[in-house]
KOLVEX-304801 format. One line per field, with one value per residue (C-alpha): residue in one letter; x, y, z; residue number from 0. Coordinates in steps of 0.02 Angstrom, whole numbers. Example, Ala and Ser with C-alpha at 12.3 -4.5 7.8 and 13.67 -1.06 7.14 Angstrom:
2
r	[A  S] .
px	[615  684] .
py	[-225  -53] .
pz	[390  357] .
k	[0  1] .
This chain:
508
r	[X  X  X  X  X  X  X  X  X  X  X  X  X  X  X  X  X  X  X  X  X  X  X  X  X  X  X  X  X  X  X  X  X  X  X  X  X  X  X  X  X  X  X  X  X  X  X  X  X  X  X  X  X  X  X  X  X  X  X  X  X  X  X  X  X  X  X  X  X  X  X  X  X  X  X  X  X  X  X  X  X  X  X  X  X  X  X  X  X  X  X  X  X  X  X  X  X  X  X  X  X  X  X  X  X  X  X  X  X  X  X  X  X  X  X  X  X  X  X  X  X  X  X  X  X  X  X  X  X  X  X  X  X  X  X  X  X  X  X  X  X  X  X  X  X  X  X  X  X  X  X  X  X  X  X  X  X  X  X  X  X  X  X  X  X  X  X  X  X  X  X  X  X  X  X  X  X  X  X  X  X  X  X  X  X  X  X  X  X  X  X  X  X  X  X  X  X  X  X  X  X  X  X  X  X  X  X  X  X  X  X  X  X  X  X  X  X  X  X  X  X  X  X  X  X  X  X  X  X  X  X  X  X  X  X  X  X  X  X  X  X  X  X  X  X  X  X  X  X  X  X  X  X  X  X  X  X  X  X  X  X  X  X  X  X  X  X  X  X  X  X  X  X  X  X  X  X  X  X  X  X  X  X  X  X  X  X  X  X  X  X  X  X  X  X  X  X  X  X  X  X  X  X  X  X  X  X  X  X  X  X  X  X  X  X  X  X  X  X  X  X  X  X  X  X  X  X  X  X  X  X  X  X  X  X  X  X  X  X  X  X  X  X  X  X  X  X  X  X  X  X  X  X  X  X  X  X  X  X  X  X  X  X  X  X  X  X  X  X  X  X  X  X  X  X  X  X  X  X  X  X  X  X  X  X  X  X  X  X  X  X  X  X  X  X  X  X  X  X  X  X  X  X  X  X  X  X  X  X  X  X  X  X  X  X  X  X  X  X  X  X  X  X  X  X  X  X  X  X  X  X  X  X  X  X  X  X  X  X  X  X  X  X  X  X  X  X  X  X  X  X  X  X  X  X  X  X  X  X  X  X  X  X  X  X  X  X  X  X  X  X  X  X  X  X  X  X  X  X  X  X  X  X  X  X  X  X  X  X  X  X  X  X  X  X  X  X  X  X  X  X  X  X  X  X  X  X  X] .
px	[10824  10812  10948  11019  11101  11300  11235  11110  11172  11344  11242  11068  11117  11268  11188  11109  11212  11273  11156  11224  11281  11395  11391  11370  11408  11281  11108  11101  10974  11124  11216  11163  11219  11391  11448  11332  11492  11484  11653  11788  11957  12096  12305  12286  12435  12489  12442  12350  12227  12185  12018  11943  11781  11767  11618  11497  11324  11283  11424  11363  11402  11505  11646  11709  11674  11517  11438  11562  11618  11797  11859  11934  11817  11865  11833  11806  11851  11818  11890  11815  11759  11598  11489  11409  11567  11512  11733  11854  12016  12076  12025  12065  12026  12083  12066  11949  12014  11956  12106  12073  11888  11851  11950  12017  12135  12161  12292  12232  12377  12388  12289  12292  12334  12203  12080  11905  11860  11722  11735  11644  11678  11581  11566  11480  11362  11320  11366  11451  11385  11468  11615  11688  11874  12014  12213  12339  12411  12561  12745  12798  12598  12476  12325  12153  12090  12057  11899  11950  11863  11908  11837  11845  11779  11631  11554  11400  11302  11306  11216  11164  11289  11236  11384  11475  11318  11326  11511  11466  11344  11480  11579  11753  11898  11984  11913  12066  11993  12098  12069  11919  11847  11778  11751  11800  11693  11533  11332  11324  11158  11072  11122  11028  11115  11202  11363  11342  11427  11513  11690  11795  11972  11983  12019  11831  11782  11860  11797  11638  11636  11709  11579  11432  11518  11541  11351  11290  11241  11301  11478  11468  11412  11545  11677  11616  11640  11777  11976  12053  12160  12146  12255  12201  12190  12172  11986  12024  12142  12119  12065  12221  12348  12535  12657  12635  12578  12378  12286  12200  12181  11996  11983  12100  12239  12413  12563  12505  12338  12360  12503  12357  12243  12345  12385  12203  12170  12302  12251  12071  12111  12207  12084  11946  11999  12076  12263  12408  12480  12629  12543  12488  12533  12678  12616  12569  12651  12570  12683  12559  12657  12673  12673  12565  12621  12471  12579  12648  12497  12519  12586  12499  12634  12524  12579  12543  12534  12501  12617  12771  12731  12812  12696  12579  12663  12593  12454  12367  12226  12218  12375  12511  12654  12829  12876  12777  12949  13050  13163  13183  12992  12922  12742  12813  12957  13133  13128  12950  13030  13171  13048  12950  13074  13162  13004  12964  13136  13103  12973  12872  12703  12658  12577  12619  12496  12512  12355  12347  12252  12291  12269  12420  12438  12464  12302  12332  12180  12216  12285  12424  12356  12337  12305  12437  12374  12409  12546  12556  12608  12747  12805  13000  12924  12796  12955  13070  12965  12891  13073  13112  13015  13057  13248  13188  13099  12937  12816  12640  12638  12458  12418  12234  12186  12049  12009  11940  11750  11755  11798  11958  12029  12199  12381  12531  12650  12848  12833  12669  12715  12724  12577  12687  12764  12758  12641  12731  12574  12411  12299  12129  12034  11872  11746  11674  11544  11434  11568  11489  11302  11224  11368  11331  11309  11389  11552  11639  11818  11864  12028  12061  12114  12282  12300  12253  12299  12145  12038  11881  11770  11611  11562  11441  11446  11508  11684  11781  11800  11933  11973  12158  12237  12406  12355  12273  12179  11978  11913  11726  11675  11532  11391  11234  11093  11098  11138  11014  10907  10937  10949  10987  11015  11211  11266  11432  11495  11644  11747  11938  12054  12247  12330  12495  12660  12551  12537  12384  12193  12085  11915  11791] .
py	[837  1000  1071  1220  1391  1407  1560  1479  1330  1417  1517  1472  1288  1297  1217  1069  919  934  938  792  615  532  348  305  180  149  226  401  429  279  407  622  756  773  947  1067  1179  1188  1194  1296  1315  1436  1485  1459  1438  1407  1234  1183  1250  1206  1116  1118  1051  970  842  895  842  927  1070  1136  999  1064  942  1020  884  924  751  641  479  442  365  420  459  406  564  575  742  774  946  961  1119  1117  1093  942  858  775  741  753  843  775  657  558  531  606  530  650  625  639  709  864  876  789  931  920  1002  935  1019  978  993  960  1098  1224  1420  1545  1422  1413  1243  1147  1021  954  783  617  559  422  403  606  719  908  1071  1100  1258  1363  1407  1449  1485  1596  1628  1553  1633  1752  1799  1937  1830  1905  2064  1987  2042  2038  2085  2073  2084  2073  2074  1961  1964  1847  1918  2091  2073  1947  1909  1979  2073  1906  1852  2013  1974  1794  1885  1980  1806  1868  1767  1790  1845  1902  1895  2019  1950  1928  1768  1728  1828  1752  1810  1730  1765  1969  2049  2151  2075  1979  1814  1736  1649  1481  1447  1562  1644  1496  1446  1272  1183  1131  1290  1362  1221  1223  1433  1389  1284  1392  1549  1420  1361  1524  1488  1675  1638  1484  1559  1674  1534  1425  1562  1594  1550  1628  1690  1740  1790  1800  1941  1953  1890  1724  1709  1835  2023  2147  2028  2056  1890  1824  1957  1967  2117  2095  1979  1918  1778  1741  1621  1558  1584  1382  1410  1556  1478  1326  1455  1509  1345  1278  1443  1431  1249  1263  1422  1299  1197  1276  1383  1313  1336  1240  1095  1209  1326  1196  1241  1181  1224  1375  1458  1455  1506  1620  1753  1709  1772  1719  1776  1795  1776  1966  2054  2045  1975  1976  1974  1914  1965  1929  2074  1976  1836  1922  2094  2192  2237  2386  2549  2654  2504  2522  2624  2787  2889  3016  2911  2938  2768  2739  2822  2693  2612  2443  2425  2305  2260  2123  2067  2032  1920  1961  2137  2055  1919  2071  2177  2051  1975  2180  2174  2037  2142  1980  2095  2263  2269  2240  2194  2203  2093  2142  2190  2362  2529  2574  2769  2872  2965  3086  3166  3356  3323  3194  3048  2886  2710  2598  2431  2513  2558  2709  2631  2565  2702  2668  2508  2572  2688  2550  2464  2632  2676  2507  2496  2639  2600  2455  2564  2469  2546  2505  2472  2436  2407  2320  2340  2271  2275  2453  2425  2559  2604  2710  2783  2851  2916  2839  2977  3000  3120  3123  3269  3366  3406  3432  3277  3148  2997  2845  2732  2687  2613  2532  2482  2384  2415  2265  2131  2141  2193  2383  2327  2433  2569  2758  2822  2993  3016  3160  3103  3104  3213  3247  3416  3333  3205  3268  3120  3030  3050  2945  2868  2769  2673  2576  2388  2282  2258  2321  2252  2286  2266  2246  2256  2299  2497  2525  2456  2502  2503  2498  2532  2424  2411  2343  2460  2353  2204  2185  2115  1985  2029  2172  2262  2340  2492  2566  2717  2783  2728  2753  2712  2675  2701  2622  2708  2835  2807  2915  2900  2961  2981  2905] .
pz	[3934  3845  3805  3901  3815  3872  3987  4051  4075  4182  4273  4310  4307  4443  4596  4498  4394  4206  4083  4015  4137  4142  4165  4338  4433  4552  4610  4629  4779  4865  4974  4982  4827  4911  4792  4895  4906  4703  4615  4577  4459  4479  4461  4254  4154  3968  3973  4151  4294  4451  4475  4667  4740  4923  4965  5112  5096  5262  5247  5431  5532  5673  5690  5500  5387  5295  5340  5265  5362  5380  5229  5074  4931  4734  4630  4441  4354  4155  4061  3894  3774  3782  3934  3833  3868  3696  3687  3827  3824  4003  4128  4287  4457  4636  4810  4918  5085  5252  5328  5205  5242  5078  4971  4812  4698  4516  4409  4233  4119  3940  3889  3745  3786  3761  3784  3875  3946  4056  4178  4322  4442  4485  4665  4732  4610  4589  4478  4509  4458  4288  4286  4155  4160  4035  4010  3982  3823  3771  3855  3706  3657  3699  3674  3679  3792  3979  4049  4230  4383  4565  4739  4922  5110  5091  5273  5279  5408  5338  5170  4997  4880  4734  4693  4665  4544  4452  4434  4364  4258  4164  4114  4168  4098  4273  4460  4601  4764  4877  5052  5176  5102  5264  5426  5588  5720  5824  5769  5769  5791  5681  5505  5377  5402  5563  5566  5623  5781  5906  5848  5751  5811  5779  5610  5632  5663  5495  5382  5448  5404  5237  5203  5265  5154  5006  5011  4946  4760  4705  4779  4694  4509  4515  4575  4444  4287  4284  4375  4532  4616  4784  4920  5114  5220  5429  5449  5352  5531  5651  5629  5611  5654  5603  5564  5742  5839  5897  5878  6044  6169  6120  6125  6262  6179  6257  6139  6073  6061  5941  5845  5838  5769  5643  5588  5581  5471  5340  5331  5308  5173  5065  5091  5030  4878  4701  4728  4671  4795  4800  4913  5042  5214  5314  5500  5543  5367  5191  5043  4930  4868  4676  4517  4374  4201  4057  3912  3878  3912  4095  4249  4412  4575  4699  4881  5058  5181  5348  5363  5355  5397  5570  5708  5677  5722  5871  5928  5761  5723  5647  5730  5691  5689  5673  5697  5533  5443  5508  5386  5471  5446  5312  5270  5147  5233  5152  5030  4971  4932  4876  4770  4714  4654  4557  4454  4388  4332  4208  4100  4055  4005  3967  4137  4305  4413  4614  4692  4864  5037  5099  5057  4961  4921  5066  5147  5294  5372  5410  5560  5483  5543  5443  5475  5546  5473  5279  5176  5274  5438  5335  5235  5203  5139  5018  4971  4932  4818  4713  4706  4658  4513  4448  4440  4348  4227  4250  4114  4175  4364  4440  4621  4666  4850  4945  5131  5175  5107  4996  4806  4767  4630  4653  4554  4650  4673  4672  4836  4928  5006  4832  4770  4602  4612  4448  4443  4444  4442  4483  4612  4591  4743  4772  4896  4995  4937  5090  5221  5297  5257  5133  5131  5085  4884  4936  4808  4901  4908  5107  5146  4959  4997  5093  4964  4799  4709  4775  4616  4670  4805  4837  4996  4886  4869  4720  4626  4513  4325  4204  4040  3994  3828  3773  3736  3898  4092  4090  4252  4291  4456  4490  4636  4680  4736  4908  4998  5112  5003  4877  4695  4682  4514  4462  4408  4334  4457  4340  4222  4189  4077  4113  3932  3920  3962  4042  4220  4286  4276  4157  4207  4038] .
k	[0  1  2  3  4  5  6  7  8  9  10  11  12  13  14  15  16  17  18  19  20  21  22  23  24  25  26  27  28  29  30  31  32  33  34  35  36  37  38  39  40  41  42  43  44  45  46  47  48  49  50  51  52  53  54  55  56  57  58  59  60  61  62  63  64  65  66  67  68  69  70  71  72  73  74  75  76  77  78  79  80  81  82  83  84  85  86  87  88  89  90  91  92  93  94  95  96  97  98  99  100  101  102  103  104  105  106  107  108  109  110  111  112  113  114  115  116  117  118  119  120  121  122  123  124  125  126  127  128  129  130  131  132  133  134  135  136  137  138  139  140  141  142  143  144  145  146  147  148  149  150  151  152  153  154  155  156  157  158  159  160  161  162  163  164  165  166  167  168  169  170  171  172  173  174  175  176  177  178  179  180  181  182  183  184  185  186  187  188  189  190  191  192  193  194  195  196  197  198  199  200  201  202  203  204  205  206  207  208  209  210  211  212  213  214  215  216  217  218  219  220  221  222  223  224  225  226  227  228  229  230  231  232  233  234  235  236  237  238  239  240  241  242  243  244  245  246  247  248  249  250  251  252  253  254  255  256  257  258  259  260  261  262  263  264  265  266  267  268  269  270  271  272  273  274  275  276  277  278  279  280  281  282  283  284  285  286  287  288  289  290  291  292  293  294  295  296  297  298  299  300  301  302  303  304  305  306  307  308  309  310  311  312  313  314  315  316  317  318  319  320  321  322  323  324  325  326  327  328  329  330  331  332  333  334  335  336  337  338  339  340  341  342  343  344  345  346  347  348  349  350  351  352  353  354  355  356  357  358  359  360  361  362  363  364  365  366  367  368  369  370  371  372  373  374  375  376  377  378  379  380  381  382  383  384  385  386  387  388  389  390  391  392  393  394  395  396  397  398  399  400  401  402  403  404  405  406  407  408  409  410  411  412  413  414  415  416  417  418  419  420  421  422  423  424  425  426  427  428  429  430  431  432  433  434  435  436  437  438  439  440  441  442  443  444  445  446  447  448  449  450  451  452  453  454  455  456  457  458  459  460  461  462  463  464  465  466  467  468  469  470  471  472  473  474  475  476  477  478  479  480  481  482  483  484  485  486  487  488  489  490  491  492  493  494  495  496  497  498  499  500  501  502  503  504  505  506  507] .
């Protein structure tokens, strides 16, 4: 077989078997390719990282489990550091089990920090696609720069993928996804791809839409370059839903069925993406809010704005509000704030990273109206925790932000209200991946005049990728001409830079 370049090889080569076999057991062409939903790692540490693939040879199959009969499968999985797997560094086997739709999740331990690695599985008789992955550095080290990017609201219907290739493309050494893996609803009209099936509620439902998203090969390049970690939003459940409150009544669900709902969603989520057994979901609760250290570069606080959060103020929507001010309000709950708070207090890295779903900084239009289902429906929260890290004299705080399929840019201020007022940090947020269709190239920043520290603004499609070292955050704004057809080429937007002890952006 000839023999493959590394880049080639990780991405071109991601939907097909490693270039070199292993040993199998039995006849290949015995049962179907059963790793059509590729592979995946995530949550690295020091010395492990999560390794995830499911088995579905026909991942549509409506009853959730990808064409897989009910029995437990024997899985093979190999680590090594090349992707000749020529040596191995780490090895075993896992039970793929029916009762999980055939999902698995390896933690590989044993391995060095700072280090890249390969690794793929074996399944009756096939071979996986072959991924890339790495760790953190060692507790007490910076360790090299870390290219990271990250990304949200990847609706299927609306548009190609190509923003996740073009991420793949740029071999990140880690990818957060923000929320809005998956989109809920029935087949739309009008897009370039249909959802299959009408609008999913059952734990079929949400495997079988895992597995339709998960088919794409760009999804599954940029899955297989690099770790994870991701953190859900509403449409992975339920659009604009709050803890246990519904943001509508469609569909029409008793109390149970939407408490079923909610289970069969965090279940399916787990699931499907490469986290830790820790976060596997008891009922209709998942525990994801975490923090992930990378050595003392940086350490990412992971949050969850949905499961805890109290009802939108004022029904939602775009409102004046003063219910908004109320101090009894939380979009993190207790002991997240409580959880939060306390891990910026340690100082493990030079940054302090916030990965999570809503708009952040404040934004009033002229009239003093914001939306309810951000940070600005929960202001005395948002408060709290800007206050809170500055009594803990955090140097470098950075909040990432998905969810409103657009790019921002924007200085985090002491007292919105103050033009004047210091900047106590800074917020980065990525437009959608296909979520908004083709989106608009225009750059004027909307109601800048009544929020000043809004510094930029596309409604392009894409990501955002950073470099972080221990003088400063680079942040490239990144999109694809269009995603309504397939392939499209990238482009950088802006640049800024984030230098360290120096909260504020400057524009490069």
């Amino acid at each position: 077989m000839k023999r493959l370049s590394r880049r080639t090889f990780v991405l071109s080569g991601l939907v097909t078997a490693g270039a070199v076999a292993l040993p199998l057991t039995g006849a290949q062409a015995a049962v179907p390719f059963p790793f059509k939903l590729g592979v995946a790692s995530g949550e690295p540490a020091a010395d492990s990282v999560v390794l995830w693939t499911r088995l579905a040879p026909s991942p549509l199959n409506a009853d959730g489990q990808g064409g897989m009969a009910n029995v437990d499968v024997t899985v093979d999985w190999q680590v090594s550091t090349t992707d000749t797997f020529a040596s191995l560094v780490a090895s075993g086997t896992v039970t793929a089990r029916y009762a999980d739709a055939h999902s698995v999740h390896v933690v590989a331990g044993g391995l060095a920090p700072d280090a890249e690695y390969y690794y793929r599985f074996r399944a009756q008789g096939h071979i996986s696609p072959v991924g890339r992955t790495r760790t953190a550095p060692a507790a007490g080290t910076v360790g090299r720069d870390l290219v990271m990017a990250f990304a949200s609201c990847a609706h299927y219907e609306s548009g190609y993928y190509t923003a996740y290739r073009r991420m793949a493309e740029d071999r990140p050494d880690l990818i957060l996804h923000l929320g809005d893996y998956i989109y809920e609803g029935g087949t739309g009209t009008g897009g370039v791809r249909a959802h299959a099936g009408a609008e999913i509620v059952s734990l079929a439902d949400y495997r079988r839409r895992y597995a339709q998203y998960k088919s794409d090969p760009d999804l599954q390049a940029a899955h297989a370059i690099a770790p994870w970690l991701v953190v859900p939003d509403d449409h992975e459940v339920e659009n604009n839903y709050a803890n246990m409150v519904r943001n509508d009544s469609s569909p029409a669900l008793t109390t149970a069925q939407w408490t079923a709902r909610r289970t069969a969603a965090y279940r399916a989520y787990y699931e499907n993406m490469p986290l830790r057994p820790s976060a596997a979901p008891a009922g209709n609760s998942i525990p994801l809010f975490r923090r992930v250290r990378w050595g003392t570069l940086a350490t990412f606080h992971m949050l969850d704005t949905r499961q805890f959060r109290d009802d939108q103020a004022c029904g939602d929507g775009w409102k004046v509000c003063a219910a908004a001010d109320s101090t009894t309000r939380s979009l993190t709950g207790a002991a997240q704030e409580a959880w939060l708070l306390d891990g910026l207090a340690q100082h493990y890295g030079t940054w302090d990273i916030l990965g999570q779903q809503v708009f952040f900084a404040r934004q009033f239009d002229a009239s003093g109206a914001a939306s309810m289902d951000a940070w600005d429906g929960y202001r005395a929260s948002r408060a709290r925790i800007q206050q809170g890290w500055l009594d803990r004299s955090v140097r470098n705080p950075l909040v990432l932000t998905g969810d409103v399929h657009a790019a921002w840019a924007n200085d985090l201020k002491a007292d919105y209200a103050n033009g004047n007022s210091a900047t106590i940090g800074t917020e980065l947020v990525c437009t959608s991946i296909t979520s908004g269709g083709n989106g608009s190239a225009a750059t004027a920043i909307p109601n800048v005049a009544t929020n000043p520290h809004l510094k930029f603004h596309s409604g392009l499609r894409g990501y955002v990728r950073t470099t972080i070292s221990p003088a400063q955050v680079r942040a490239d704004f990144r999109a694809v001409t269009t995603v309504t057809e397939h392939g499209a080429a990238a482009t950088t937007l802006k640049s800024f830079a984030i230098l360290d002890g120096q909260p504020g952006l400057r524009a490069l």
